[in-house]
TORKOL-4160 file (C-alpha; in steps of 0.2 Angstrom, whole numbers, padded with zeros to 4 digits, m for minus):
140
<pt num="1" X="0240" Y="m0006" Z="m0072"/>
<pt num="2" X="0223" Y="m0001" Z="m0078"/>
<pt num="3" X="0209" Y="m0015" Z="m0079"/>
<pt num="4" X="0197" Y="m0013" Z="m0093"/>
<pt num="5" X="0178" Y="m0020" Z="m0094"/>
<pt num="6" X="0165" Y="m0022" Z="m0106"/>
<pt num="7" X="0147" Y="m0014" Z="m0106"/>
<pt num="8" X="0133" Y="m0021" Z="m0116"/>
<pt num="9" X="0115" Y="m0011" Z="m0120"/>
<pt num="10" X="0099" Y="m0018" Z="m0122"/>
<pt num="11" X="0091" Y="m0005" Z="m0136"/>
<pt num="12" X="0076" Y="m0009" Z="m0126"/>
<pt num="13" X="0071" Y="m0014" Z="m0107"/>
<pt num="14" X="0063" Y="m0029" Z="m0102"/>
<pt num="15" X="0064" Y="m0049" Z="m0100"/>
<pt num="16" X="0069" Y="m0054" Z="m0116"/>
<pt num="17" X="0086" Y="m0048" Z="m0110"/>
<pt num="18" X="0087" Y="m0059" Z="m0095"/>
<pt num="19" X="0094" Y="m0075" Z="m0105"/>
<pt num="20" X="0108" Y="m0064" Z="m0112"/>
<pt num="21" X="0111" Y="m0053" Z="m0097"/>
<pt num="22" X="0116" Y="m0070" Z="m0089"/>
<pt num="23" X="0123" Y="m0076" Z="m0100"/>
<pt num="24" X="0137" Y="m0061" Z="m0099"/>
<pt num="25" X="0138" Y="m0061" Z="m0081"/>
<pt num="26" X="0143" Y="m0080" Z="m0080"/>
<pt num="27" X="0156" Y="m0076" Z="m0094"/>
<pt num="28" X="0161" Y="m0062" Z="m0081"/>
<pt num="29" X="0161" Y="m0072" Z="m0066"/>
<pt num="30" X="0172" Y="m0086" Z="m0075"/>
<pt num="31" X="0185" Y="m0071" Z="m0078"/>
<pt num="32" X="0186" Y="m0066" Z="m0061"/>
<pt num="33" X="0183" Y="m0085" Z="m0053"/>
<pt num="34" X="0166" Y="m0081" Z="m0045"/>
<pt num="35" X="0159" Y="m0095" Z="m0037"/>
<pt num="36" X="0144" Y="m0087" Z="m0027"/>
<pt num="37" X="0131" Y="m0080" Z="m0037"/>
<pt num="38" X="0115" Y="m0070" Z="m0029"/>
<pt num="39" X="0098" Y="m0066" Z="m0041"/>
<pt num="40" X="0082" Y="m0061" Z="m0039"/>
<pt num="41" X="0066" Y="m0070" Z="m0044"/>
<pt num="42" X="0051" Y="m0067" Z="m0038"/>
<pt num="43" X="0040" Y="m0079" Z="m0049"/>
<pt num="44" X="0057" Y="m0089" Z="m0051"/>
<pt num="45" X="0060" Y="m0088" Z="m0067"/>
<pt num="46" X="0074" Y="m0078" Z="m0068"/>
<pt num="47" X="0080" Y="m0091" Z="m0055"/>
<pt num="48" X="0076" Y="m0105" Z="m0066"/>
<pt num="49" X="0088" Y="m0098" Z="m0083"/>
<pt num="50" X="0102" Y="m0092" Z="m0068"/>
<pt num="51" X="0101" Y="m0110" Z="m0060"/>
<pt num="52" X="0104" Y="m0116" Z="m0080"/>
<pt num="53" X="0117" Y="m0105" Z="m0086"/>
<pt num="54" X="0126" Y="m0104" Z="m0068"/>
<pt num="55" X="0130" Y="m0125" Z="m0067"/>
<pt num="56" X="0145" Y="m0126" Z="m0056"/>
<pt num="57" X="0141" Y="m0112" Z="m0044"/>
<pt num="58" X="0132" Y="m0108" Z="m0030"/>
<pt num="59" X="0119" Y="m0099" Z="m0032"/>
<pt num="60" X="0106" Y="m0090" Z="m0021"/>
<pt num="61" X="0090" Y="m0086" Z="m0028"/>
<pt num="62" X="0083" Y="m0073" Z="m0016"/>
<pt num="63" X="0063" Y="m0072" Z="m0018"/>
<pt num="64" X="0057" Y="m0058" Z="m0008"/>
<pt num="65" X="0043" Y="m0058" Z="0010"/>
<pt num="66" X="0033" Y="m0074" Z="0012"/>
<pt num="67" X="0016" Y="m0064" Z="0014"/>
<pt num="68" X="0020" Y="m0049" Z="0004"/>
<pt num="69" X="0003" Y="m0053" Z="m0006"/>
<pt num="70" X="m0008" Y="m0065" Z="0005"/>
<pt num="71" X="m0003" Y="m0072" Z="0021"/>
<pt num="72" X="0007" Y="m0087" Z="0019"/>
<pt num="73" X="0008" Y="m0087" Z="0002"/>
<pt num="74" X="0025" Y="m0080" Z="m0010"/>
<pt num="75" X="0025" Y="m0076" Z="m0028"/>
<pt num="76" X="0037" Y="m0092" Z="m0033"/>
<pt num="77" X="0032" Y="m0106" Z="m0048"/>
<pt num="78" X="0035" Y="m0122" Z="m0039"/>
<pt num="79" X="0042" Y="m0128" Z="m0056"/>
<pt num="80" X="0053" Y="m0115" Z="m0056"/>
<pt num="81" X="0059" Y="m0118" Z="m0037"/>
<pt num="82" X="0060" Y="m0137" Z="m0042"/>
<pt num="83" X="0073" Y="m0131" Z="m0056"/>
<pt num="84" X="0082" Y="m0119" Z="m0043"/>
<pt num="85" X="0084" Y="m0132" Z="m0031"/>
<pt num="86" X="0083" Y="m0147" Z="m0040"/>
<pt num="87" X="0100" Y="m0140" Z="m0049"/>
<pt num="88" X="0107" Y="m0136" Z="m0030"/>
<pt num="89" X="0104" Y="m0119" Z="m0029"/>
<pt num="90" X="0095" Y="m0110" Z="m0015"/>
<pt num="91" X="0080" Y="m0103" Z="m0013"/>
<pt num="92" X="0080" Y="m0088" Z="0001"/>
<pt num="93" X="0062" Y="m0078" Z="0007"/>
<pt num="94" X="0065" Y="m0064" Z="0015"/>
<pt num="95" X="0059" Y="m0047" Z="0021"/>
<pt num="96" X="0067" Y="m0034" Z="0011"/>
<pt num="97" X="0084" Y="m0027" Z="0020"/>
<pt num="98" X="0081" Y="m0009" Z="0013"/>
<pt num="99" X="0062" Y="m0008" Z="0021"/>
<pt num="100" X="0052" Y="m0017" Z="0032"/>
<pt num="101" X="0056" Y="m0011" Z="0048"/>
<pt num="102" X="0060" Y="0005" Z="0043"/>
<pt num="103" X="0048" Y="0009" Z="0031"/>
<pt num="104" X="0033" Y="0004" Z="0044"/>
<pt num="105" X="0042" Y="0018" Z="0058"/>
<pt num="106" X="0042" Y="0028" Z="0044"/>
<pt num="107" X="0024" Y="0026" Z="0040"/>
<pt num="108" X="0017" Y="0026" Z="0058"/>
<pt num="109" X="0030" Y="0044" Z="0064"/>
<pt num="110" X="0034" Y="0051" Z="0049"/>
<pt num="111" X="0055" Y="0050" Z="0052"/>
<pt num="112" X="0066" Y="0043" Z="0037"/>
<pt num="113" X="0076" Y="0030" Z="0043"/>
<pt num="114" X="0093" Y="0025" Z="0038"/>
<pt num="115" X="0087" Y="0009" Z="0027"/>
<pt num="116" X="0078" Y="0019" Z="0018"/>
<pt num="117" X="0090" Y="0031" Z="0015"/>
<pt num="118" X="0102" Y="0020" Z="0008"/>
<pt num="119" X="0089" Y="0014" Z="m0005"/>
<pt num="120" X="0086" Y="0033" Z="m0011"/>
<pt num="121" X="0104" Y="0035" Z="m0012"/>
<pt num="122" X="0108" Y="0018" Z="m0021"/>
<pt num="123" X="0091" Y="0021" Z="m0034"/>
<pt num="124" X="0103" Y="0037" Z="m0038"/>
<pt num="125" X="0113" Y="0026" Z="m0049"/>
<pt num="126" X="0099" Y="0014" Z="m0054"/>
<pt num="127" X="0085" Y="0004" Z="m0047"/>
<pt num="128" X="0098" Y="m0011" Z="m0051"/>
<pt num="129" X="0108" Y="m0009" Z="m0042"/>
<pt num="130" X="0099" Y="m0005" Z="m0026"/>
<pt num="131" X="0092" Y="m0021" Z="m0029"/>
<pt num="132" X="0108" Y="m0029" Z="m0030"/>
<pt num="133" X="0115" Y="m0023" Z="m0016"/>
<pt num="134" X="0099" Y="m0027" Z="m0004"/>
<pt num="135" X="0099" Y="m0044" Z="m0010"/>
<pt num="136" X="0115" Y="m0047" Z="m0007"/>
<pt num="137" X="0114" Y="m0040" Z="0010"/>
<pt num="138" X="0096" Y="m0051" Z="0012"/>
<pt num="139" X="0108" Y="m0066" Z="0007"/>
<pt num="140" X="0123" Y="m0065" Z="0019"/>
């Protein structure tokens, strides 16, 4: 039995999308009864409209490394974390699953190492979804 599915293009990149990107993929994760929903957010903004248009599931905002920037610090909007949380969703900051590590042995010996491959094969398709499958990995 062949399963068919939708595509939708934005005629142009960029965060005016985001609402309606959401907006699609809650339509989709009602059709297949997704109850568990993973997004990233660094500023939490993105979190913020998931944590709005996802009401009924859990969702997982993952934020990126505490310290990335400045020591101690993150990138996240305390008003948007208080929408994130405050609507029970989760807020996760983590080291990157695809880096880190890796990326510092390769930096300090020069040798590629298998985290990093699988990002350079995953940004064949598209930077997306790299970054949905490492934040997906960073959440379980």
């Amino acid at each position: 039995m062949p399963i068919e599915s939708r595509a939708v293009y934005f005629e142009k990149p960029g965060h005016e999308n985001t609402e309606r990107t959401l907006q699609l993929a809650n339509a989709r994760a009602d059709e297949l009864a997704v109850k568990t929903v993973v997004v990233a957010s660094g500023s939490g903004a993105t979190g913020a409209k998931a944590a709005e248009i996802f009401k009924g599931k859990n969702i997982v905002v993952v934020a990126g490394a505490v310290g990335y920037q400045e020591p101690n610090t993150h990138r996240m909007k305390e008003e948007h974390r208080s929408v994130i949380e405050g609507s029970g969703g989760k807020v996760l900051f983590a080291g990157h699953a695809f880096g880190m590590m890796g990326r510092a042995v390769n930096r300090k010996f020069g040798a590629i190492q298998i985290d990093e491959l699988i990002a350079h094969v995953l940004r064949i398709f598209c930077q997306g979804v790299k970054v949905g499958c490492e934040i997906s990995c960073m959440a379980a």
